[in-house]
N, C-alpha and C positions, 0 to 999 in steps of 0.2 A: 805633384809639383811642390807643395809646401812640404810632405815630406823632406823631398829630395832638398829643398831648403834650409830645411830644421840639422838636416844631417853633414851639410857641406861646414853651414856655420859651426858646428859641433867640427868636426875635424880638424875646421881653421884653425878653431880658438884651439883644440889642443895641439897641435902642429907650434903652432907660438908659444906653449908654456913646457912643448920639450925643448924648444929651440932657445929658450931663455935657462932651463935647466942646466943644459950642455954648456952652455957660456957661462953658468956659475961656476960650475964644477972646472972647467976647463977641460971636456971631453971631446972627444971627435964625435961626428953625426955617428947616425944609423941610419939603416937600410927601411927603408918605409917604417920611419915612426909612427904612424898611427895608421890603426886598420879598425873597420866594425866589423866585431862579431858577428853580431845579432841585429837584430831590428831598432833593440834600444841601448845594446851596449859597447861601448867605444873603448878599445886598449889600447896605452902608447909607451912606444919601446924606449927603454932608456940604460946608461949604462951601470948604474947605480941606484942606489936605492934613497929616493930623496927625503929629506925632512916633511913630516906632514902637514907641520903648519907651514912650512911654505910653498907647497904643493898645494894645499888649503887657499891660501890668497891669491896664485896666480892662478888657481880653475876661477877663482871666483871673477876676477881682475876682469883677466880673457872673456868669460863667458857676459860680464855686462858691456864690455866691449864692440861682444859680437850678436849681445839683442838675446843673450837667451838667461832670462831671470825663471828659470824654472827649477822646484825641489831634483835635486842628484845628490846621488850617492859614491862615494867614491871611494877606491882601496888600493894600497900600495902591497905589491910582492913581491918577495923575495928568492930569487933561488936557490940560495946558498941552504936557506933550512928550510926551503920547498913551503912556504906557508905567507897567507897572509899577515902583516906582520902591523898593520892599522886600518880600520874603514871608517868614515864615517859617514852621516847624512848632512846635508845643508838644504837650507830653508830660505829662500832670498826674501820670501813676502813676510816670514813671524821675523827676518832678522838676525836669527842664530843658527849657532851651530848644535846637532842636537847628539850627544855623544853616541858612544856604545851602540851603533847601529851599523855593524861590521861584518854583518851577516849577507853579503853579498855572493846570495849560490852559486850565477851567473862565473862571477872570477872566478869560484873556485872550480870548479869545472874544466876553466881555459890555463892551459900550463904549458906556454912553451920556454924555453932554453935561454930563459935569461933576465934581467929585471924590467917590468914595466906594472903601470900602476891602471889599475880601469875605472871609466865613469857610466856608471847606469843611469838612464832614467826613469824610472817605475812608472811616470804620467805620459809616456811620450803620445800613447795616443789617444789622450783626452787633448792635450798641449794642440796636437794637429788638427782634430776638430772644432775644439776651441778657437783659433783660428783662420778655420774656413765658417767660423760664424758668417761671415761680411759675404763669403760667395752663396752660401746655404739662404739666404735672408735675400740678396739680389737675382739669384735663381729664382725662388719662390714667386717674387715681385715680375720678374719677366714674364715667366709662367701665367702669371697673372693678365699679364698685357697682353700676350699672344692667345689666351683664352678669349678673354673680352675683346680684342681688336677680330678673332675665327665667329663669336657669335654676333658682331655686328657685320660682319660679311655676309653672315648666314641668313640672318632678320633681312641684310640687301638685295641676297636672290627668291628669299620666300615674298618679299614685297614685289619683288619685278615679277617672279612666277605669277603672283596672284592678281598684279596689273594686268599681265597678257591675259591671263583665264579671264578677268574680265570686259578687257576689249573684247576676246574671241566670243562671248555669251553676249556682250550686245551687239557685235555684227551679226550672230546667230539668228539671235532673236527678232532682230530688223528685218533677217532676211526671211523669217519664217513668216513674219506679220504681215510683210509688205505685199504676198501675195493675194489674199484672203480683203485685206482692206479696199486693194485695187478691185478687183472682180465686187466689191459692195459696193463701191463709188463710182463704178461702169455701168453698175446695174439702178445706180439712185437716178444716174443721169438719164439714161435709158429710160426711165419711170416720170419724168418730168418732161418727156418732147410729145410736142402738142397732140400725135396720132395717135399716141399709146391707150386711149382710152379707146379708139374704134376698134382694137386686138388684143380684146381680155384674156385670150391664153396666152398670146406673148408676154403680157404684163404680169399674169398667173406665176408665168416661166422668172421672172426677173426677181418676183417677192421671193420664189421658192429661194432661188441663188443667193438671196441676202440674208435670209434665215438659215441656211444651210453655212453660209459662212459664217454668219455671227454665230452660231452653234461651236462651230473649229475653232472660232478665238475663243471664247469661252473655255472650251476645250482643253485649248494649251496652254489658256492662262493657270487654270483650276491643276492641271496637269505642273507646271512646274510652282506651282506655289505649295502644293502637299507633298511632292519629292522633296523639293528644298528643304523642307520644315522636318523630315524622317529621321528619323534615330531607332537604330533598334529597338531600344525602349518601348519608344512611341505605338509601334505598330503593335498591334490587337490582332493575336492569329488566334483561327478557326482550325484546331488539328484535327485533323480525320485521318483516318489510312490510305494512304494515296499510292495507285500502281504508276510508277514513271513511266514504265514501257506503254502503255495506254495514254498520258500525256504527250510523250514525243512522238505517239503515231500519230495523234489530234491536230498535233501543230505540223509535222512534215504534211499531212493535206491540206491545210491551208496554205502551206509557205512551196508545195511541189507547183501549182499553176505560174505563179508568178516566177518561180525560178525555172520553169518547161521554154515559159514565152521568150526567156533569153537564151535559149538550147542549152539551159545550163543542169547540172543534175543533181538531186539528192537523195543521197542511200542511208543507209545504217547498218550496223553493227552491234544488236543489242546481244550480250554475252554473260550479262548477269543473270545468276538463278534465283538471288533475292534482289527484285526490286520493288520491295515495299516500304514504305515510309512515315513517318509523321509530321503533316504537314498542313499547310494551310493549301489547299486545292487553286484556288484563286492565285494569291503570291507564288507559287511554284510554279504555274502556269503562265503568268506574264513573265517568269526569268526564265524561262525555255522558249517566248515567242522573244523575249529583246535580246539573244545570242543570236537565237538565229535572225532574226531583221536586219542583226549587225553585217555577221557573216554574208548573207546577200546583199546589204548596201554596198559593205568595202571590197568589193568585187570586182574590178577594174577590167575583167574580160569575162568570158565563159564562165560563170558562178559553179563551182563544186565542192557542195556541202555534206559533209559527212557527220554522223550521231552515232556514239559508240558507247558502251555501258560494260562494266565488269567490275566484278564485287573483291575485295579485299578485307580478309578479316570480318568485322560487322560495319563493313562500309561500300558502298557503291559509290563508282567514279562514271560521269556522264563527261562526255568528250564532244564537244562540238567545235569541228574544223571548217576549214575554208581553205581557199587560194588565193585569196584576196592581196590587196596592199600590204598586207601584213603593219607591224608599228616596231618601230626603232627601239633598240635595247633601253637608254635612258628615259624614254616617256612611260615604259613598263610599269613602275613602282605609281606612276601617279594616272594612270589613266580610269581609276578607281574613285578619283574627287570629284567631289561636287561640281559639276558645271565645266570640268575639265573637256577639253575634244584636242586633239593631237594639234597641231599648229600647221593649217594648211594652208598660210598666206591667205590672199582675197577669195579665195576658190570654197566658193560655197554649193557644190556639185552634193551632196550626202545630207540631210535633212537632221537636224538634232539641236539640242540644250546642251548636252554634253550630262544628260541625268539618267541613261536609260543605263549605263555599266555600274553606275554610284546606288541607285533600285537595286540590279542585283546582288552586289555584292551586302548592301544592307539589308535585305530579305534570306541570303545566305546564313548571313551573319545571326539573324534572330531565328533560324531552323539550328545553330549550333553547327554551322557546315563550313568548309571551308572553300574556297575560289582560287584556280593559279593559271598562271599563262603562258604560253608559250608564243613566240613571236620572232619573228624579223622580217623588218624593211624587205619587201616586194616576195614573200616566200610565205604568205599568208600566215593565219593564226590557230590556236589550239586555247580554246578554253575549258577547263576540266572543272566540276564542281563535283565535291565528296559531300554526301551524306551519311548518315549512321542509318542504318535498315531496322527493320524491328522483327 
C-alpha cells in the first residue's frame, strides 16, 4: 500500500510538470505522458526537449508539492542524436544540486521514439520501509498485546484447571475418609454401651475394627503425602535384572480372582523374546499392579483385560488394555498430573487421589522409559509402557 502510494504521488507530480511543460512550449498533449518502467524508475513523454534548469525546478516544485522530498536523479533525452543529452542528482535534505551525476543506466537502456526526460530513485526502497517504520513499530506493540492478553488467558484456564483438580481431590479424599472414620465412630460407640463388657469377643471384634481402620488412614494418609512429594530425582532405585514376563504373571494372579468374580476375563499376549530389564523390582511392580487396578476399576461392564509384550529394536513395549470407560481425547495430555482424575461430577463410584497414573508415569520416567495412550470415551483404553532391555 505505501508503495502503491509513493508511486501514484510520483506520477502525479510528474503528470503536472509535463502538463506545465506543454503550456510553456505551446504543444499539444501526448498520449500517456508518463509511464514507470521499473519499480523505481518513472519516464515522461514530452514533445521536445526541455531546458534542465527548468525541468530542474518544476521536479522539484511538484515533488514538494506532492510530499516526496526524497534524493532523485533525473535525465533528459534526446532523439534526434539518440543520447542523453543532461542528468543530474538532487538532494532535497543537503539542499543542492549535485552535478555530473548523469550516469543514469536505467534511461539509457529505455529508448523509445521520441523526447522524454526520466526520474529514478536509487532509495526508493529504504524511502518505503522508512515509512512503514510507524506500521513495523505498531505491529510489534499489538503483537505484544495479543501475547500478554493469550498468556493471561492461559494463566485463566491453568488456574481454573487446577481449581477443579483441587475441588475433585478434596471431594476425593472426603469421600475416601468418610468411610473408614464412620466404621471407627460405630465401633467407639459400640464400645461404650453399658453390655459390651459382659461380651469380650464382641468388644475384641470392635477394637480389631478400629485398628484395622486407623491402619487405612494412616495408610492413605502416608500413601498420598510421599507420591505428592516424588520427583524423579527423589526416588532411590534398587536395579537388579528383572524378567517382566514373570511380573505380569504375578500380578495377572492376583488381579484374575477378582476380575473371575465379575465373569470378566484376563489373558495375555506376551511376544517379546527379550524381556529383561534394569530395574527396581518393587517400583516396576506397583506400575504393573496400578494399570491394571485401573483397567478393572474403569470397567463399566464385563471387565476384559489384556497384557501384551513385544520387543522393538533394544526396547520392549508392555500393552495393557481394557474395555472400560475409556477417557476423552482432551483430558489425554493431563491425566498424568498430580492428583488429577477425569472429572466425573458428584459421582464417586471408582476409589482414587488421582496419584496412582502420576506414580507411574514418574517411576517410568526414572527407569529412562517412556508411557503413551491410547483412548476414547466408552471404547476403553491401551496403555503402552517402553523399556530399553538389556
Amino acid at each position: 500500500m505505501e508503495e502503491n502510494q509513493f508511486n501514484e504521488r510520483v506520477i502525479s507530480a510528474l503528470s503536472v510538470v509535463v502538463d506545465e511543460i506543454l503550456v510553456m512550449n505551446r504543444d499539444s498533449s501526448v498520449t500517456e505522458p508518463v509511464k514507470q518502467v521499473s519499480d523505481n524508475f518513472f519516464i515522461a513523454n514530452i514533445n521536445d526537449t526541455p531546458h534542465p534548469f527548468l525541468l530542474e525546478t518544476l521536479l522539484k516544485d511538484q515533488f514538494e508539492n506532492h510530499n516526496l522530498k526524497e534524493d532523485f536523479e533525473y535525465g533528459i533525452y534526446d532523439c534526434f542524436t539518440d543520447s542523453i543529452v543532461f542528468g543530474s542528482k538532487i538532494s532535497f535534505k543537503k539542499g543542492e544540486m549535485r552535478e555530473g551525476a548523469s550516469e543514469i543506466h536505467t534511461l539509457k537502456e529505455f529508448q523509445p521514439d521520441g523526447h522524454y526526460f526520466g526520474v529514478y530513485f536509487p532509495d526508493k526502497t529504504r524511502i518505503i520501509l522508512t515509512q512503514l517504520d510507524f506500521w513495523m513499530y505498531s505491529s510489534i506493540v499489538i503483537l505484544m498485546i495479543i501475547l500478554f492478553f493469550g498468556y493471561v488467558i492461559f494463566v485463566v484456564f491453568q488456574q481454573k484447571r487446577l481449581s477443579e483438580i483441587k475441588t475433585d481431590f478434596v471431594n476425593n479424599m472426603t469421600h475416601e475418609l468418610k468411610t473408614p472414620i464412620s466404621t471407627i465412630a460405630l465401633s467407639a460407640e459400640a464400645l461404650e454401651m453399658p453390655d459390651i463388657a459382659k461380651d469380650p469377643v464382641r468388644a475384641s471384634r470392635y477394637v480389631r475394627i478400629i485398628k484395622n481402620e486407623n491402619a487405612r488412614l494412616k495408610g492413605q494418609v502416608e500413601r498420598v503425602l510421599q507420591i505428592a512429594t516424588m520427583t524423579p530425582k527423589q526416588i532411590s532405585l534398587k536395579l537388579t535384572s528383572i524378567d517382566l514376563h514373570d511380573v505380569i504373571r504375578k500380578a495377572e494372579e492376583t488381579f484374575k480372582v477378582q476380575i473371575e468374580e465379575l465373569d470378566g476375563e484376563l489373558t495375555n499376549d506376551l511376544q517379546a523374546k527379550n524381556h529383561i530389564i534394569e530395574g527396581d523390582i518393587v517400583h516396576i511392580t506397583n506400575v504393573i499392579y496400578n494399570l491394571l487396578d485401573n483397567a478393572s476399576k474403569y470397567s463399566d461392564k464385563t471387565p476384559m483385560l489384556k497384557v501384551s509384550t513385544f520387543n522393538e529394536d533394544n526396547e520392549i513395549y508392555i500393552g495393557i488394555s481394557d474395555n472400560g470407560i475409556g477417557i476423552e481425547q482432551k483430558y489425554l495430555k493431563v491425566i498424568f498430573d498430580k492428583f488429577y482424575r477425569v472429572p466425573t461430577g458428584n459421582i464417586h463410584d471408582v476409589r482414587g487421589f488421582g496419584l496412582g497414573l502420576f506414580y507411574v508415569k514418574t517411576i517410568v520416567k526414572a527407569h529412562k522409559g517412556k508411557i503413551e495412550v491410547e483412548s476414547a470415551s466408552g471404547k476403553g483404553s491401551t496403555f503402552t509402557i517402553i523399556f530399553k532391555t538389556v
